[in-house]
C-alpha positions as CSV (number, residue, x, y, z in Angstrom):
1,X,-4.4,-25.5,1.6
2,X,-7.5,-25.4,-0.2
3,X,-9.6,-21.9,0.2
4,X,-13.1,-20.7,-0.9
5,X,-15.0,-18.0,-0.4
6,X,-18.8,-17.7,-0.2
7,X,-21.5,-15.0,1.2
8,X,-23.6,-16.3,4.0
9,X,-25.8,-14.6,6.8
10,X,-24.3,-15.3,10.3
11,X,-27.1,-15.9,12.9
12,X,-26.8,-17.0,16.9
13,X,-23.1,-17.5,16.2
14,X,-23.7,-19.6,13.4
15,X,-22.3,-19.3,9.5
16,X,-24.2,-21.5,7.2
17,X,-22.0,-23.3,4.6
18,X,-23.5,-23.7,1.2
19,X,-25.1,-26.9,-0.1
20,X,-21.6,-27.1,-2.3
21,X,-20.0,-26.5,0.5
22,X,-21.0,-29.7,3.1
23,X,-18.2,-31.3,2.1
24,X,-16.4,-29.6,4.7
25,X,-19.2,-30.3,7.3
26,X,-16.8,-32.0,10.3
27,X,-13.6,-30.6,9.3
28,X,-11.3,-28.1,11.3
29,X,-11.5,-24.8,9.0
30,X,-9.8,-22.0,9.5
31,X,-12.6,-19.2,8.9
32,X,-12.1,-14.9,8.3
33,X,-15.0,-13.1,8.2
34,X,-15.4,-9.7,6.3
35,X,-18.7,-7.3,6.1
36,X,-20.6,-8.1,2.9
37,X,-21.8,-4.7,1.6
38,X,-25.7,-4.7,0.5
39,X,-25.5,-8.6,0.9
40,X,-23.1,-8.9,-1.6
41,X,-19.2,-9.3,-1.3
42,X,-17.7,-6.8,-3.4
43,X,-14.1,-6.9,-4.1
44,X,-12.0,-3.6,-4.4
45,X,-10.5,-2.6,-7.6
46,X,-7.1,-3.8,-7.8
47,X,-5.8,-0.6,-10.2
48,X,-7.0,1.9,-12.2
49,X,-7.3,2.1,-16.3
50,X,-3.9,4.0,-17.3
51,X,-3.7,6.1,-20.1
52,X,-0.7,6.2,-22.2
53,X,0.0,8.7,-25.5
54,X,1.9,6.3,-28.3
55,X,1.8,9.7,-30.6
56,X,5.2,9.8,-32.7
57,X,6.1,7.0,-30.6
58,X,7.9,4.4,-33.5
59,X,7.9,0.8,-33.0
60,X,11.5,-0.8,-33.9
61,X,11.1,-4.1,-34.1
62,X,15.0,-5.1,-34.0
63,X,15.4,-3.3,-31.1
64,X,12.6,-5.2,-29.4
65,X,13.5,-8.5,-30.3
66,X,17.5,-8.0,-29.1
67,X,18.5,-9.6,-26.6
C-alpha cells in the first residue's frame, strides 16, 4: 500500500488533491483526516533530548567488542 500525506482545505465535502497528487484522481483511496493546526500539519515530537553524565565513565574497548 502506497501512503502520502498532504495539507488541503476541505470545502462542501470536498478535499482537493494536489496537482502531484492527480494521479490518484479515479482511484478507491482510503482517506484519514486530522485537524491541521494554523494551516499547517505539525507532527508531535516523537522523544525528548536525554541527557546522560559520561564523567569517570572509561571506555574498554575489549570489552565492547566481545562477543
Amino acid at each position: 500500500m502506497q501512503a502520502i500525506e498532504f495539507v488541503s482545505k476541505a470545502h462542501d465535502g470536498v478535499v482537493d488533491l494536489p496537482v502531484e497528487c492527480q494521479g490518484w484522481n479515479g482511484k478507491k483511496v482510503r482517506v484519514i483526516l486530522s485537524e491541521a493546526e494554523n494551516g499547517v500539519a505539525k507532527r508531535k515530537a516523537l522523544f525528548k533530548a536525554a541527557t546522560i553524565s559520561t564523567r569517570g565513565y572509561r571506555f574498554n574497548r575489549d570489552a565492547a567488542n566481545e562477543r
